[in-house]
C-alpha positions in Angstrom: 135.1 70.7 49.4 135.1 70.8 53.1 132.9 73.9 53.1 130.4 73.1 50.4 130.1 69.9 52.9 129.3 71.7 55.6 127.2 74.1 54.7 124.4 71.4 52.6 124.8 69.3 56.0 122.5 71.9 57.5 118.6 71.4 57.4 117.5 73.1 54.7 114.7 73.9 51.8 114.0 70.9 49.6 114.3 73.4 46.6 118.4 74.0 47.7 118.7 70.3 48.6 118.0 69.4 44.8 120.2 72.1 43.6 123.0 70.4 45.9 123.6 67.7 43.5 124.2 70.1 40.8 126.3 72.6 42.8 128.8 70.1 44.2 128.9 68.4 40.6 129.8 71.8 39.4 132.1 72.1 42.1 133.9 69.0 41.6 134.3 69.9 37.7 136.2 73.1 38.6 138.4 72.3 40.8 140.1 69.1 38.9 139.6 70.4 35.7 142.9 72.0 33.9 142.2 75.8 33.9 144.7 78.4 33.5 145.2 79.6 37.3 146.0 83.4 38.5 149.4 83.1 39.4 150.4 86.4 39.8 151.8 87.9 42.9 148.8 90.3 43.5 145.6 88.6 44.3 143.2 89.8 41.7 140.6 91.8 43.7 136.7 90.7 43.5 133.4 92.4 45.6 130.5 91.2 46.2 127.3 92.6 48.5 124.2 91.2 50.0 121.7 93.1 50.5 119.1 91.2 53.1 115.8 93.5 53.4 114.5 94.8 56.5 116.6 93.1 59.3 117.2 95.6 62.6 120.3 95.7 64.6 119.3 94.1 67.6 117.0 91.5 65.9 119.8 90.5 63.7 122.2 90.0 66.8 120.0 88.4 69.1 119.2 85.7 65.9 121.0 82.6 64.8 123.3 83.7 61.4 126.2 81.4 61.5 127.1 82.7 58.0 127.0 86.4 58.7 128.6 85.5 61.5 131.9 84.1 59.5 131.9 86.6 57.0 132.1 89.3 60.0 135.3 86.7 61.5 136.9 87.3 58.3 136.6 91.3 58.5 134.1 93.2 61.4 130.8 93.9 62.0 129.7 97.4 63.0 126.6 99.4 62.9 125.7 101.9 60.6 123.4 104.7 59.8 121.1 105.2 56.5 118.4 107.7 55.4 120.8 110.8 55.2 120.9 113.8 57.7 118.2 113.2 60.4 116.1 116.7 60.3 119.0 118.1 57.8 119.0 118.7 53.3 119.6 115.0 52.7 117.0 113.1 55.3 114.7 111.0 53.4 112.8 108.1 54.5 113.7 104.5 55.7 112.2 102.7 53.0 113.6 99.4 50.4 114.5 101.7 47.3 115.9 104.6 48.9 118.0 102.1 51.1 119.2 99.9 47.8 120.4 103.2 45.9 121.9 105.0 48.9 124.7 102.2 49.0 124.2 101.7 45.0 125.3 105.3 44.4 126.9 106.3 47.2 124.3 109.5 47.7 121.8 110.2 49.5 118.2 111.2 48.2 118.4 114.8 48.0 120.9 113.5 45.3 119.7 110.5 43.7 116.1 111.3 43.9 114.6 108.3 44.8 112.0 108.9 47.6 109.4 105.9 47.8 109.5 102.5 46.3 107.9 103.8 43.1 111.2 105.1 41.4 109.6 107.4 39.5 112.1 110.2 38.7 116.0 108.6 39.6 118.3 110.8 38.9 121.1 109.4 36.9 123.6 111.7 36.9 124.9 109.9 40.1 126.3 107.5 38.8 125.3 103.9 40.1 128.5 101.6 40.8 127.4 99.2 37.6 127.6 102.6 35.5 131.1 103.7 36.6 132.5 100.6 36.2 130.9 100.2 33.0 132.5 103.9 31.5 135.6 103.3 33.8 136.7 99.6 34.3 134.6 98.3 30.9 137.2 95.3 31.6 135.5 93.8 34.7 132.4 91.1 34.5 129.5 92.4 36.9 126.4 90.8 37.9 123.1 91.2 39.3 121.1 88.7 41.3 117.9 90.3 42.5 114.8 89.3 43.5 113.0 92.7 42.9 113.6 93.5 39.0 112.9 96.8 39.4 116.7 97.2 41.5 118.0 96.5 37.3 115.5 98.4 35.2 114.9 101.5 37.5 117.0 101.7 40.0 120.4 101.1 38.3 118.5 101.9 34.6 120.1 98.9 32.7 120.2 100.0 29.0 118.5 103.4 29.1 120.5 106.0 26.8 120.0 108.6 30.2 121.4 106.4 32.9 124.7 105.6 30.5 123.3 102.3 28.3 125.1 100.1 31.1 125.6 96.8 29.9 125.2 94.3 33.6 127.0 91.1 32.0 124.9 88.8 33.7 121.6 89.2 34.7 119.4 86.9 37.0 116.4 88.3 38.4 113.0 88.4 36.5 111.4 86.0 39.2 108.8 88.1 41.1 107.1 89.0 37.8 107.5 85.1 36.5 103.7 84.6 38.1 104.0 81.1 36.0 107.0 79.6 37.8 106.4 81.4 40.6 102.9 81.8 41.4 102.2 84.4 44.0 101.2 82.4 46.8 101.9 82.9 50.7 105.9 81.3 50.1 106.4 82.6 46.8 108.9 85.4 47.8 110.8 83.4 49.7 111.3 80.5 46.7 112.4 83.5 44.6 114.8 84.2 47.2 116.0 80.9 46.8 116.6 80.6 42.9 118.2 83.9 43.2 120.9 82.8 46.0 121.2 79.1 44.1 121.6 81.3 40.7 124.5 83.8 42.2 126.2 80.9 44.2 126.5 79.0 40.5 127.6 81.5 38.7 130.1 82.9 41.4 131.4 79.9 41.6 131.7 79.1 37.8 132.3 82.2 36.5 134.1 84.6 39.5 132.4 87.8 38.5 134.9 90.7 39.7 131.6 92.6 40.8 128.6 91.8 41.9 125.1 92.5 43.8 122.8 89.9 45.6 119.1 91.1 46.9 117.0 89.1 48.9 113.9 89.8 49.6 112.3 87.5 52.0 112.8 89.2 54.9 111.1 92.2 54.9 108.3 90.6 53.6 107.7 88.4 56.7 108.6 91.6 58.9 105.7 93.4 57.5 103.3 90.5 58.2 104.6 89.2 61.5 106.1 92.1 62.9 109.4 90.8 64.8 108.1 87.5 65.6 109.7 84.3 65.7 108.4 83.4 61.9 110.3 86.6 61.0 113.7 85.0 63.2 113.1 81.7 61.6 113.4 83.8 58.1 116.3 86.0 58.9 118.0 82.4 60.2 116.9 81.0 56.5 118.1 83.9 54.6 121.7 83.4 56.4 121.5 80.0 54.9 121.3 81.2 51.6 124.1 83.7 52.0 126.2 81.1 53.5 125.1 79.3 50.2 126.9 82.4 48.3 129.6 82.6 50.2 130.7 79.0 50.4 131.1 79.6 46.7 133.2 82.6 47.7 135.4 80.2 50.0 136.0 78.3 47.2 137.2 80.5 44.5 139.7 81.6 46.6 140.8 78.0 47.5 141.1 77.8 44.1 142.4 80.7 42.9 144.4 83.7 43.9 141.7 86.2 44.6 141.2 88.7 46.9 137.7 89.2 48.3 135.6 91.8 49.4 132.3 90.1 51.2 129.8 92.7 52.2 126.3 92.4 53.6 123.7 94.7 54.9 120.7 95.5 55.3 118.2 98.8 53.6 116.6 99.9 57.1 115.7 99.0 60.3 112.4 98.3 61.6 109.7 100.3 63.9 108.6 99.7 67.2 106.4 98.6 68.7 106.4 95.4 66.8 108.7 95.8 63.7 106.1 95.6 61.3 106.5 99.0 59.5 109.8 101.1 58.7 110.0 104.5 56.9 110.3 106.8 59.6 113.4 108.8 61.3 113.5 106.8 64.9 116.7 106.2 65.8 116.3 101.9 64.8 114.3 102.7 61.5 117.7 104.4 60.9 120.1 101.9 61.7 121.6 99.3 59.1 124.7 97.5 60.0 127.5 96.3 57.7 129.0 92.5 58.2 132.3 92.4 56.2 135.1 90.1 55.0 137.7 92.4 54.2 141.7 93.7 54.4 142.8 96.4 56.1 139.8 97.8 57.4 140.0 101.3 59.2 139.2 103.4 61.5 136.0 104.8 59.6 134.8 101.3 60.1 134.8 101.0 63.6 133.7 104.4 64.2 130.8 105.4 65.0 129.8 107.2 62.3 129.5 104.5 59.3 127.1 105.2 57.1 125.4 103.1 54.5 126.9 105.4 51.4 130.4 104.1 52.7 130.2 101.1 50.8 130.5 102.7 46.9 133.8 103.9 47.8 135.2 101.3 49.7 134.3 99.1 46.7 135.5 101.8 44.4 139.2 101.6 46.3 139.2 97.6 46.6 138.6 96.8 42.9 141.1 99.8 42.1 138.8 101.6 39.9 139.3 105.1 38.7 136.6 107.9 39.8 136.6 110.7 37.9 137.0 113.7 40.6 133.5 115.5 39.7 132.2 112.1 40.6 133.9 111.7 43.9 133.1 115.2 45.1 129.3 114.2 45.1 130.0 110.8 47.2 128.5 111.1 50.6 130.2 108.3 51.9 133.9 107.5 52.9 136.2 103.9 52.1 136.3 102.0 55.5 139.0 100.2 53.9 142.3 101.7 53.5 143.8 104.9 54.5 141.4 107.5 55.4 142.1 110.8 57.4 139.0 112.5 57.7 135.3 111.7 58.5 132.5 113.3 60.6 132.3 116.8 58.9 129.9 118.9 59.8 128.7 122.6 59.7 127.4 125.1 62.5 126.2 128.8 60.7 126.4 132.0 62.4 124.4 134.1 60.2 125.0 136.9 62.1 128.9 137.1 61.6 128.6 135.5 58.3 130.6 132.5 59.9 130.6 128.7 59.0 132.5 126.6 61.8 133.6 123.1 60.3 133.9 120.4 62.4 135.9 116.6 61.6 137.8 114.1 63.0 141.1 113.4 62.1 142.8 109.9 62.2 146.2 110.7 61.4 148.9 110.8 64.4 151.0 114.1 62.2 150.2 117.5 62.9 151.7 118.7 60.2 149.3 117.1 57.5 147.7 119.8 55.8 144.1 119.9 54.0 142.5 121.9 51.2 138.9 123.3 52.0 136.4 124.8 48.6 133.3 126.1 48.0 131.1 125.9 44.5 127.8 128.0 44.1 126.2 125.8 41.8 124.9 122.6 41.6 125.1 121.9 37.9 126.4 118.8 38.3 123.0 117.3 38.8 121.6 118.3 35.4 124.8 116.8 33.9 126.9 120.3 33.7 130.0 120.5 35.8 130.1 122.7 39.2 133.5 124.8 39.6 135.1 124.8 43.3 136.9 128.2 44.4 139.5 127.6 46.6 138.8 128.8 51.0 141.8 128.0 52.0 144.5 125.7 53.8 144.6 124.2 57.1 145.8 121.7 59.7 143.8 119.2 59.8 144.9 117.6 63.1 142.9 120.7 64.6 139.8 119.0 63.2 137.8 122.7 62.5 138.2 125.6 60.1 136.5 128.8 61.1 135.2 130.3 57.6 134.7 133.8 57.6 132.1 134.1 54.2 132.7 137.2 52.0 129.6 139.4 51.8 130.1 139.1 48.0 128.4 135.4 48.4 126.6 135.3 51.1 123.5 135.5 48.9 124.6 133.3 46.2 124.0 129.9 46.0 121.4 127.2 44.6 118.1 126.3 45.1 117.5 123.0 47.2 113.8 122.7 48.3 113.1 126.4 48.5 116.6 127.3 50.0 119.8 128.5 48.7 122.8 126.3 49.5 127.1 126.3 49.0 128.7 123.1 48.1 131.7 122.4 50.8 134.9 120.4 49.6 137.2 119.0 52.4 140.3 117.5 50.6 142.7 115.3 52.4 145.2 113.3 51.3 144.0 110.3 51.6 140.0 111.0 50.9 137.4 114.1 50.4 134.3 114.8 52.4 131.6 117.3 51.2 128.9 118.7 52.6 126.1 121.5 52.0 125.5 124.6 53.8 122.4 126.9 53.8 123.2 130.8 53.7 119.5 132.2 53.8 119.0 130.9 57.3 
């Protein structure tokens, strides 16, 4: 209990100081009641990730978060990139939605097909993380705490026939269009903040869901009507206390039981100067997003510096031991920062002229005698739901971290359309992970 002590000894909202009766009551029960423990010798993995809107690097580290703080003790902190391919095929803008489903499918926009906050045309053939566990792990109990509705019914398309009927098995969000309980007055986003961090921390507690996704909202709201004030510190430093309120409950099921956490948080997108109160651009801080983490055997993707917000699908994916079906994982954009990976950083120079693509990567392997597998498709059926067939380039060392492609003439004006451009898919395998990235040819 020492944990839940410390944490409701902090000042905080009247609303969470009534619910701290109840949560330590619950609290109590749990612990000294006689429940069947998880004795076995290998922890039983659980993830969980915050998502706190709108919150830039440097405000973020220059701002009280004592919570964010000891999840990053328990794991690292780094900064990350979102918003895909500044001035390349995948750049889209730094905005809420496009944020949430970059990390929720692990693709970038050109992919997913959400561009603005209106989420009018997802594209569900990328499969969100509830939707591949739901076809691949139907076993595991996932969750949703969100204080924006639309993250359940659009973004991830809970129960549509199209985005895979998912079934979430619980559900708590509703709140921003509950205008009776929560009327919509100048604090109402940040009470729905509330319920939805007292809600998660409950039933995280109670019920140990082995996967689930907190979004709070609060914070980009005051960003957009402050700017980078000290109103919008005073609600990052509030928003900490309700994901300390989540985690605590975290800290407790694995007093209690033999679990092995994952503990993410991040943000969707940074903020715009000159006084933070807009984002959507491509500046360098509209792009950044940072990653705090409680986690095992983080690598050296993580403290690179090329993380990207599309890391974290993966990295879940690997943690929770799920299997991903390989046309599936040839479309991720990110890479696991957890576990072994050999190969990040790939990237393309053309030389049209020579019919020549240079790949570039970093290897993070001491052998020189580990060997990849580089392959091209044509096509990019697998967006319409068809499947896309890889031809085989070659092999190479990848401790030389490039691969000089010489393209036969035969292709060279093959390829599919992409906004008005023909494009190759490129498939680096290693053994430990696989990177892909698109080329143009009509240059």
């Amino acid at each position: 209990m020492n944990n839940l002590a410390k944490h409701f000894g902090t000042k905080m909202d009247s609303n969470i100081m009534i619910f701290r009766s109840l949560y330590l009551f619950f609290a109590v029960t749990l612990l000294n009641c006689n429940l069947v423990q998880n004795d076995e010798e290998n922890p039983t993995p659980k993830a969980l990730y915050i998502i706190v809107d709108g919150i830039s690097t440097d405000v973020l580290q220059s701002t009280p978060t004592p919570s964010i703080d000891a999840i990053s003790a328990q794991g690292g902190f780094n900064s990350a990139t979102t918003g895909g391919i500044k001035n390349g095929y995948s750049q889209s803008p730094t905005a809420s939605a496009i944020g949430y489903n970059n990390v929720l499918t692990g693709t970038w926009a050109n992919k997913h097909n959400v561009y603005n906050n209106s989420i009018t045309a997802p594209n569900y053939q990328y499969y969100s993380l509830y939707r591949l566990i739901h076809e691949q792990s139907p076993e595991l109990k996932t969750a949703l705490f969100s204080s924006w509705t639309d993250n359940r019914t659009k973004l991830i398309g809970g129960g549509l026939e199209e985005a895979g009927e998912v079934h979430i098995d619980i559900i708590r969000d509703g709140y921003d269009v509950d205008m009776e309980s929560f009327p919509q007055d100048s604090g109402w986003v940040q009470k729905v903040d509330t319920k939805v961090a007292m809600e998660a921390a409950m039933v995280i507690l109670e019920e140990g869901p082995d996967f689930s996704w907190v979004y709070l909202w609060y914070t980009d709201d005051t960003g957009h009507i402050y700017g980078e004030d000290e109103r919008h510190r005073t609600s990052i430093t509030y928003a900490d206390s309700l994901v300390g309120l989540i985690y605590d409950a975290v800290l407790e099921r694995q007093q209690q039981y033999n679990e092995d956490w994952l503990v993410a948080v991040t943000t969707d997108h940074g903020r715009a100067l000159p006084n933070g109160s807009g984002h959507g651009g491509q500046s360098d801080r509209e792009r950044e997003v940072w990653f705090a983490v409680q986690a095992s055997e983080l690598n050296d993707h993580f403290i690179s510096q090329n993380l990207k917000h599309v890391d974290l699908y993966p990295s879940i994916v690997r943690h929770l031991n799920i299997s991903i079906p390989s046309e599936i994982e040839f479309e991720l954009d990110g890479l696991p920062f957890i576990g072994p990976v050999l190969t990040s950083h790939l990237s393309s120079q053309v030389n049209n002229e020579k019919n020549i693509i240079l790949l570039d990567w970093e290897y993070y392997g001491v052998s020189d005698s580990v060997m990849g597998n580089l392959y091209y498709s044509l096509s990019n059926e697998f967006s319409t739901g068809g499947m896309d067939v890889y031809e085989s380039i070659g092999e190479m060392s990848l401790s030389r971290g490039q691969y000089e492609w010489v393209v036969p003439d035969s292709i060279t004006n093959s390829g599919f359309e992409f906004d008005n451009k023909k494009w190759i898919k490129l498939l680096l395998k290693s053994p430990d992970n696989k990177s892909n990235i698109w080329v143009r040819l009509d240059q």
